[in-house]
C-alpha positions as CSV (number, residue, x, y, z in Angstrom):
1,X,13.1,60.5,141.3
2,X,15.6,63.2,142.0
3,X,13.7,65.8,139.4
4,X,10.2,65.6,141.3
5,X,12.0,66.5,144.3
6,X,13.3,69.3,142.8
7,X,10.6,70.5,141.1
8,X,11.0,73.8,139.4
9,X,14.1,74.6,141.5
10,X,17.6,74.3,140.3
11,X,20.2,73.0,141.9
12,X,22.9,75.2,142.8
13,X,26.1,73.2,143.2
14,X,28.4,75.9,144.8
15,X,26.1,75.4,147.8
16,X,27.5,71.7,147.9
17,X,30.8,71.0,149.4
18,X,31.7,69.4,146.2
19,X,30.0,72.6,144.0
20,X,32.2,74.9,146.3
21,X,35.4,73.2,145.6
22,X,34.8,73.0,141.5
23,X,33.9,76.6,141.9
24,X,36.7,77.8,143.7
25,X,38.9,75.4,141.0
26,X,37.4,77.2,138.4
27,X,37.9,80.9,139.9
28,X,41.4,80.1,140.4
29,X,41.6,78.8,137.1
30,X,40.1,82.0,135.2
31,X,42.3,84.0,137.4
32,X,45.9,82.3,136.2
33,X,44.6,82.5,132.7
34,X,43.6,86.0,132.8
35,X,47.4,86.6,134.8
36,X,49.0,84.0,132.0
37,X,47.9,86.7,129.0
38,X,50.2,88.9,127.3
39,X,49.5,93.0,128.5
40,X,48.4,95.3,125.9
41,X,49.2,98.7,126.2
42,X,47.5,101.0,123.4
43,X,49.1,104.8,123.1
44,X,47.7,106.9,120.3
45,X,49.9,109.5,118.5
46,X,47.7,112.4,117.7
47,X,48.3,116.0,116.0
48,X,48.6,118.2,113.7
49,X,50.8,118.3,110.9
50,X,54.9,118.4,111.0
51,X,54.2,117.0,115.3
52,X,56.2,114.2,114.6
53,X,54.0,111.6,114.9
54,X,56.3,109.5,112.7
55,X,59.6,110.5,114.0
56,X,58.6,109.1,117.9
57,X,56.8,106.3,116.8
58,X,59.6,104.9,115.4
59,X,61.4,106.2,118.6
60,X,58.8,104.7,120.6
61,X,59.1,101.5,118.8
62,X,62.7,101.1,119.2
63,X,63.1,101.5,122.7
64,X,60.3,99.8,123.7
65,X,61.8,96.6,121.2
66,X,65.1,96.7,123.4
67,X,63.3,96.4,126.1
68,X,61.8,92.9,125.0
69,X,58.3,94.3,124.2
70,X,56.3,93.3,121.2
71,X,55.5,96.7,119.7
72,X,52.6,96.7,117.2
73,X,52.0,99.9,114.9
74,X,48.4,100.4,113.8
75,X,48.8,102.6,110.3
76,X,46.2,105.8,110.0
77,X,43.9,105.1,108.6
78,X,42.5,107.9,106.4
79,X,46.0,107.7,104.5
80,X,45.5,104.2,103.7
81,X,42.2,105.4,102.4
82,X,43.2,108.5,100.4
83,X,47.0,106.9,98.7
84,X,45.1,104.5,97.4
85,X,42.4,105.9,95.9
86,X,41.4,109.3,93.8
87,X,41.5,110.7,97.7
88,X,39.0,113.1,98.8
89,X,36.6,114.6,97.1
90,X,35.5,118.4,98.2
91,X,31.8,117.9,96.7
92,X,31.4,115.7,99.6
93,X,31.7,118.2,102.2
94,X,28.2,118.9,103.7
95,X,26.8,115.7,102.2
96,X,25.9,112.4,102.8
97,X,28.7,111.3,101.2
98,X,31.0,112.9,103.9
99,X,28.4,111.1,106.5
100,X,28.9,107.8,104.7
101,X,32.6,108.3,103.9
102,X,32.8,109.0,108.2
103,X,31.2,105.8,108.8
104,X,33.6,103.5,106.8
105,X,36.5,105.3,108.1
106,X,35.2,105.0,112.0
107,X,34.3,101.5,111.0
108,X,37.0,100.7,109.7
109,X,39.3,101.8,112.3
110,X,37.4,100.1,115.1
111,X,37.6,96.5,113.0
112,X,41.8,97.3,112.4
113,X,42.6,98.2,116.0
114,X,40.5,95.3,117.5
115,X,42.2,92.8,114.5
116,X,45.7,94.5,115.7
117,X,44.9,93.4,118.8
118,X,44.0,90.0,118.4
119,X,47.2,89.6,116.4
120,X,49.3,91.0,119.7
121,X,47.7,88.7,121.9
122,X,49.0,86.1,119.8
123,X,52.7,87.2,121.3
124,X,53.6,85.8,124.6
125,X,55.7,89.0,125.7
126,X,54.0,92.7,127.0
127,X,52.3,94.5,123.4
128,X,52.9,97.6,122.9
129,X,49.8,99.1,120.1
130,X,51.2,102.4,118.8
131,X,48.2,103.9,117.1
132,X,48.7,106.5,114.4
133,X,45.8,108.5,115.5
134,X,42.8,106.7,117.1
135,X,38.9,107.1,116.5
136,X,38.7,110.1,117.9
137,X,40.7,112.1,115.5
138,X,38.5,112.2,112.8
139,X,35.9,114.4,114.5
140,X,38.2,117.3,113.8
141,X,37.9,116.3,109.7
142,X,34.4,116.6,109.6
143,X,32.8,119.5,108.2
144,X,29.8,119.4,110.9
145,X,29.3,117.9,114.6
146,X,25.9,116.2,112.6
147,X,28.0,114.0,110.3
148,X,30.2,112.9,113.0
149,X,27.3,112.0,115.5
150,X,25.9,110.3,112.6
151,X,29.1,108.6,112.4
152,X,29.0,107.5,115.7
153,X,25.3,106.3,116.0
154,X,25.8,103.9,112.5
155,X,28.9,102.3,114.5
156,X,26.7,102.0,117.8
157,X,29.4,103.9,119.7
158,X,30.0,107.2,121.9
159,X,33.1,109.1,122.3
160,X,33.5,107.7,125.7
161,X,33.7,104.4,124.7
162,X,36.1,105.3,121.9
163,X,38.4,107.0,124.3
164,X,38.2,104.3,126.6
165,X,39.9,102.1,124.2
166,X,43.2,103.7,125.0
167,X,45.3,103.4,128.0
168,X,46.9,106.8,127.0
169,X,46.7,109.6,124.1
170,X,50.1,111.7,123.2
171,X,48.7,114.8,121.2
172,X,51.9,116.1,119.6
173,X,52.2,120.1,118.6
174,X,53.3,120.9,115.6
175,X,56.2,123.5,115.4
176,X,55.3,123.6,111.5
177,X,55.1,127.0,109.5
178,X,52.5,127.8,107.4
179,X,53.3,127.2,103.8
180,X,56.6,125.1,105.3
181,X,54.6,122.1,105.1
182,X,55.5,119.6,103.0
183,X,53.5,117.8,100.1
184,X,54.2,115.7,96.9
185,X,56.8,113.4,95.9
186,X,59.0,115.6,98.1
187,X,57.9,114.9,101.3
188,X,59.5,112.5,104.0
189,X,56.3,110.7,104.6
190,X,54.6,109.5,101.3
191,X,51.1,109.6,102.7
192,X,51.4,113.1,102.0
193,X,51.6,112.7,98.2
């Protein structure tokens, strides 16, 4: 029988002419697949207060809209924490609940970006992800380099893999004064208040 012959060996069918043909099919096919899925293009908006991260996302969104792109926006995530919630507390700082409050918010970023994504690729045309900051920004928001490594070894990432996520990263200046700034229920951007 055919599997004594073999013995231990396996049979490798691209070295058949009919093993080389379905391979080659199969190539060609994972290539026009690959070439049939929407682009994703991922920009984070990133800096300091008053930069106008809002104002040119919306920008960005609407010309990139007219120009028959999907445009996703993936919302910051520490607002979403903080608006809904007492916020943060300052006997955290230094603690492990600063550590532990790191991890969710890396955490949870990661798991939004990659669901944001898998919603784009739902779209047949070009995706545009405009990210209200990205990973990376919450290193500056940590009291101590230790609760962000931390942060980064509980999510089984590094910084390089977090940048690479991105195909490009807008850090905005701010033109803000001091004490110009604004908070509270007078603010243009109610994640401030």
């Amino acid at each position: 029988n055919l599997t004594d012959k073999m013995g231990a060996a396996e049979l490798d069918m691209s070295q058949t002419p009919r093993g080389a043909k379905r391979a080659r099919e199969f190539e060609t096919q994972e290539k026009a697949d690959v070439a049939a899925r929407p682009r994703q293009i991922s920009i984070v908006l990133t800096g300091g207060p008053c930069s106008g991260k809002s104002s040119i996302m919306a920008l960005i969104r609407d010309r990139l809209s007219k120009r028959d792109m999907q445009v996703v926006t993936v919302p910051e995530y520490a607002t979403h924490f903080f608006a809904n919630s007492d916020g943060f507390q300052g006997e955290w700082v230094g603690t492990k609940k600063e550590e532990d409050l790191q991890h969710v918010f890396l955490n949870y970023q990661i798991m939004q970006e990659n669901m944001f994504r898998d919603f784009a690729a739902l779209n047949s045309k070009t995706s545009v992800l405009l990210l209200d900051r990205g990973t990376l920004d919450q290193k500056v928001f940590t009291s101590d380099v230790k609760i962000w490594e931390a942060a980064l070894k509980r999510n089984n990432v590094t910084e390089h893999q977090l940048l690479e996520r991105y195909d490009m990263v807008m850090h905005l200046g701010t033109c803000a004064k001091v004490g110009d700034y604004e908070w509270g229920p007078g603010s243009n951007n109610p994640g401030r208040y």
